[in-house]
Legacy VTK file of the C-alpha trace (Angstrom):
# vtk DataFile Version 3.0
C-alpha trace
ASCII
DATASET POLYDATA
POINTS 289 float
73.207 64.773 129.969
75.658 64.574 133.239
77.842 62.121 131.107
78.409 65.036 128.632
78.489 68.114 131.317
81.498 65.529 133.493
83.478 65.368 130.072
83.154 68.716 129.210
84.235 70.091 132.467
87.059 67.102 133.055
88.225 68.223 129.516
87.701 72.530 129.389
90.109 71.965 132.597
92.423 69.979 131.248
92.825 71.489 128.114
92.483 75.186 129.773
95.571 74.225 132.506
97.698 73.135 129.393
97.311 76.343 127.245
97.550 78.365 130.529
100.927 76.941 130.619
101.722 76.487 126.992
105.527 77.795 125.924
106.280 78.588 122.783
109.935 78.016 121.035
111.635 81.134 119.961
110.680 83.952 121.935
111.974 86.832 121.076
111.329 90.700 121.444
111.220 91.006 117.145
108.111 89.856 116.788
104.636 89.186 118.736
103.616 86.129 117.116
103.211 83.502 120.216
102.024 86.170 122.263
98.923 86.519 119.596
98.714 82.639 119.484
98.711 82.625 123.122
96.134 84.906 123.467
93.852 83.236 121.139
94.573 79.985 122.774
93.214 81.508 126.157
90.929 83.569 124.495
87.579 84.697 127.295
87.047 81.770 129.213
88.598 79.391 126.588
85.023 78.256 125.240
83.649 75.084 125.753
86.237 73.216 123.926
83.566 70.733 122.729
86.236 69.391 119.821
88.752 68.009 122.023
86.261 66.865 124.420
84.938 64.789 121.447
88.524 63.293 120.712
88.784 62.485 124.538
85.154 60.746 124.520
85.714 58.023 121.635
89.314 57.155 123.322
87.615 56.571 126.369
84.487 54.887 124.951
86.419 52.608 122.863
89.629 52.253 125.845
92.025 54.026 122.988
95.476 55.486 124.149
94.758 58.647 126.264
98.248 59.908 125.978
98.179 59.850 121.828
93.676 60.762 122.142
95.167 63.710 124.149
97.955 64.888 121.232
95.374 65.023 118.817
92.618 67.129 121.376
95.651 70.028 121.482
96.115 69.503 117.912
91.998 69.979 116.858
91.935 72.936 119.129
95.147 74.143 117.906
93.239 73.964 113.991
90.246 75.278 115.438
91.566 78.857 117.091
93.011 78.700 113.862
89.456 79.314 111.901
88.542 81.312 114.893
90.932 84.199 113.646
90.600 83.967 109.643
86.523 83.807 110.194
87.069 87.358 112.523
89.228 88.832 110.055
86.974 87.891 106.859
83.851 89.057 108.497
85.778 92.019 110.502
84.227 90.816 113.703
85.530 93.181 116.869
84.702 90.702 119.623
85.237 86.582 120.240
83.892 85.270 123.710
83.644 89.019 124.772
86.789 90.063 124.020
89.077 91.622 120.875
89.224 89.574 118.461
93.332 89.021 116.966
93.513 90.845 114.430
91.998 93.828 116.576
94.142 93.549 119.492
97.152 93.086 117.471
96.792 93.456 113.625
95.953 91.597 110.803
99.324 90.454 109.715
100.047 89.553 113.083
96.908 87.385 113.414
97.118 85.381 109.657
100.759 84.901 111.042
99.365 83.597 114.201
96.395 81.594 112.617
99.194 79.992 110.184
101.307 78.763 112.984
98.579 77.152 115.072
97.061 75.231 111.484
100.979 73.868 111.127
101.119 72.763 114.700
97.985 71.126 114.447
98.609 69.041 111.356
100.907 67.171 113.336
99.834 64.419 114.952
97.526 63.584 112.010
100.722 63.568 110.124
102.443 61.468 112.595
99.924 59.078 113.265
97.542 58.850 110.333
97.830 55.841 108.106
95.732 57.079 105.639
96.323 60.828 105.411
94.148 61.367 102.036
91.174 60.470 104.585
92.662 63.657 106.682
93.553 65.523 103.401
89.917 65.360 102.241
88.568 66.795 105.338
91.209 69.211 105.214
90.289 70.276 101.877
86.456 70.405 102.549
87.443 72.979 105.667
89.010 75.384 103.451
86.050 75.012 100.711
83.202 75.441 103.025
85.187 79.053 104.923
85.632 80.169 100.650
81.886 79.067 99.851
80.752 80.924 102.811
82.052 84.018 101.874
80.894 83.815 98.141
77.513 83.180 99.374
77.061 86.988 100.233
77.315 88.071 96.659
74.958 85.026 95.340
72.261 84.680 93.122
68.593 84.004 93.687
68.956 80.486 92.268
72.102 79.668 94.350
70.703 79.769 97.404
69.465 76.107 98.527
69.894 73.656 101.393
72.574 71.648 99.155
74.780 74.777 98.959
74.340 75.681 102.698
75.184 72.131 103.225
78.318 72.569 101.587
78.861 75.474 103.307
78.454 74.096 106.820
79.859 71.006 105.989
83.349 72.884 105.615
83.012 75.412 108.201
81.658 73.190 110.903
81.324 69.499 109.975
85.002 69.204 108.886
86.475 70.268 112.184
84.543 67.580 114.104
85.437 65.069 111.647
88.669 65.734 112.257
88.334 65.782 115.977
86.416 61.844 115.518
89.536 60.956 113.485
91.570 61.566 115.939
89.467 59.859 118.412
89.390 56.912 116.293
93.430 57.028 115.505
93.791 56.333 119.364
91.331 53.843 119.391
92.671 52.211 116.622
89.238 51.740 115.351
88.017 50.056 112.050
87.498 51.676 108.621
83.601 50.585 109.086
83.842 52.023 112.689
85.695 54.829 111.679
83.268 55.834 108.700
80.233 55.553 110.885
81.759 57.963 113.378
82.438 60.371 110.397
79.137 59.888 109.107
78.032 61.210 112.629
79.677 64.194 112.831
78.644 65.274 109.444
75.588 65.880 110.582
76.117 66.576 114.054
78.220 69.606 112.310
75.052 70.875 110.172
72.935 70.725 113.489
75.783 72.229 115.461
75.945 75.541 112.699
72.260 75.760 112.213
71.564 76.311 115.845
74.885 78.334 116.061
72.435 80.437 113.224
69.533 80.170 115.092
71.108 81.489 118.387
72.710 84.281 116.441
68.808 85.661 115.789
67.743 84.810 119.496
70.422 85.390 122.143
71.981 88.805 122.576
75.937 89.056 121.958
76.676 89.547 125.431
75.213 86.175 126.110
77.020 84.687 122.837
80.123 86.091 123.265
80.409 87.250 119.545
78.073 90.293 117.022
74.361 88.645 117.628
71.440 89.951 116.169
70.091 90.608 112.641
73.120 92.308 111.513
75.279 89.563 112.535
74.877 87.452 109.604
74.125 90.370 107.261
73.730 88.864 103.801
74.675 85.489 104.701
73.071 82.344 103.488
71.805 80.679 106.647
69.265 78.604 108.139
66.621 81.011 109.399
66.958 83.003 106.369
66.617 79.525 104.223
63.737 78.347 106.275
61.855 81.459 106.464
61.767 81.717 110.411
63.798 80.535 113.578
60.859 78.411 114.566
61.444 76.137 110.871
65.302 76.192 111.099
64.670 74.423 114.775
63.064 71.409 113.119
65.324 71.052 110.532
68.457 71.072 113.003
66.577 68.944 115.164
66.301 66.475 112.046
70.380 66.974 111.594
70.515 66.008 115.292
68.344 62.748 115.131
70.081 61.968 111.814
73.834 62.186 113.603
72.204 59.706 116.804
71.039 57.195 114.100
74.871 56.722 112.782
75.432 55.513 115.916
73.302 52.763 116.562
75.407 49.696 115.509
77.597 50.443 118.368
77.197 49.709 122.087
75.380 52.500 123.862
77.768 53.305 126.684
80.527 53.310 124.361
79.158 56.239 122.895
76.782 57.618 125.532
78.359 60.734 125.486
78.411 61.258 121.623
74.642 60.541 121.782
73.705 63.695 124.317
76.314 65.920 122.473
74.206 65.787 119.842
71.155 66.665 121.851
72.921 69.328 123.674
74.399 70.354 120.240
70.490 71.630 119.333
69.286 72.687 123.046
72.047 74.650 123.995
71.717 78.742 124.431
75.156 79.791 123.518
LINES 1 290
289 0 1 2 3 4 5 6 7 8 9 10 11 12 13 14 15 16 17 18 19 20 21 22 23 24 25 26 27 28 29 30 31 32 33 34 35 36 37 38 39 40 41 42 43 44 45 46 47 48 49 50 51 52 53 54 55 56 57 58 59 60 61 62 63 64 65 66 67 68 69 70 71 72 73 74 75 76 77 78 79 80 81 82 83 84 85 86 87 88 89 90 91 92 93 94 95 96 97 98 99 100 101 102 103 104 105 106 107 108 109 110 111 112 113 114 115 116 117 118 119 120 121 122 123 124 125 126 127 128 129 130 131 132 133 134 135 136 137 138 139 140 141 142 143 144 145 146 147 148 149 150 151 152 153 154 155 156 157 158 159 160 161 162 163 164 165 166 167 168 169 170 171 172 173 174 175 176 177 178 179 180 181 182 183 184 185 186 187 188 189 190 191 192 193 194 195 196 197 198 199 200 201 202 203 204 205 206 207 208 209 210 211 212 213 214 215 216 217 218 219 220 221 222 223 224 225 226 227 228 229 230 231 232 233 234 235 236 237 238 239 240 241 242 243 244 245 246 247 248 249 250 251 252 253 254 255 256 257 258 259 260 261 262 263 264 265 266 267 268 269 270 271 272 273 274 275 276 277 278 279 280 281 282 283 284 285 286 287 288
């Protein structure tokens, strides 16, 4: 996977150096605001900033405009600390990537404030560049759907809780945020609608592999090593993969499944245009954070 681990690290430092550096308009001593979003932006080590890594990739598989390819990476990460702080707040989390989580370091109007700000400044380039913003819209929608399902899961009946429904659920909270990442990637590239789809396709289910293991981790890793709550209180009550499946061992294979699922979306393309999309979605179900 050294195609993946050189974009990863040529992106996480890229992306990194730019928040590190990042100004805000309207400072002012009223109000802490940017100083939240900056935090969150910066937030531990920054994480492994796989969604604008992903943007980056199809640009340069596909030789799309790195200047606009770069736009939309801010923009998806932007979106994505953006979830970060309404999924801490709505499950009262104390600690992201070892550290306070917004709403604790600051409060919690401060950090919906903050979240709100970096979701506006995101939508941007989409807006700007998007020809067909319903195709944006819809994964927009489904991101915001998936967070509400989620939450309404806990307080499910018996006969609610199936693979479809968790489907939906990580198709919002997960697969929507990639998709939107591939859009972006495919924007820049100026990709076809049959191109396009395919890609979207793929990180549908590269999403549902990339949550399930996220699940699976959450029973097997410690929350030092994760970064976030671990363990079988973590997802209390929540409908998830291991509790679907019965054990970690069965929620493996399925996400393994999800992963060979996402590979086979990409096969009528050339291989080293999307070399590195293929071992993200390996990595996606071998990682151990």
């Amino acid at each position: 996977m050294e195609k993946l681990k050189i974009a990863l690290r040529k992106t996480k430092s890229k992306i990194d150096t730019t928040f590190k550096n990042i100004k805000f308009p309207g400072n002012n001593i009223l109000e802490s605001t940017n100083e939240a979003k900056y935090y969150m932006l910066n937030l531990g080590d920054g994480g492994k900033r796989i969604r604008p890594a992903i943007v980056l990739a199809i640009a340069e598989g596909f030789n799309g405009n790195q200047d606009q390819a770069f736009e939309f990476a801010k923009a998806v990460e932007f979106i994505h600390t953006y979830t970060l702080i309404i999924d801490d707040i709505q499950d009262d989390d104390a600690i992201r990537r070892n550290a306070q989580t917004c709403h604790i370091k600051y409060d919690v109007n401060t950090a919906i404030l903050a979240a709100s700000r970096l979701f506006e400044e995101g939508l941007y380039p989409f807006h700007k560049y998007c020809e067909n913003i319903e195709l944006f819209r819809k994964l927009n929608d489904q991101l915001h759907k998936g967070q509400c399902a989620d939450l309404n899961a806990e307080s499910w009946e018996e006969d609610m809780l199936s693979v479809q429904h968790l489907q939906f659920i990580h198709s919002g909270k997960t697969s929507a945020l990639i998709q939107m990442a591939i859009l972006g990637g495919c924007i820049s590239s100026e990709l076809s609608e049959q191109q396009t789809g395919k890609l979207l396709e793929y990180g549908y289910y590269l999403g549902l592999a990339f949550q399930a293991k996220d699940e699976i981790l959450s029973k097997t890793e410690t929350a030092e090593a994760l970064g976030k709550p671990a363990g079988d209180l973590a997802d209390e009550n929540k409908l998830t993969y291991p509790s679907l499946y019965g054990s970690v061992e069965n929620a493996q294979i399925e996400a393994n499944k999800l992963s060979e699922k996402a590979m086979s979306c990409l096969d009528e393309f050339e291989k080293e245009n999307v070399a590195i999309l293929l071992e993200l979605a390996k990595f996606t179900v071998q990682r151990k954070r």
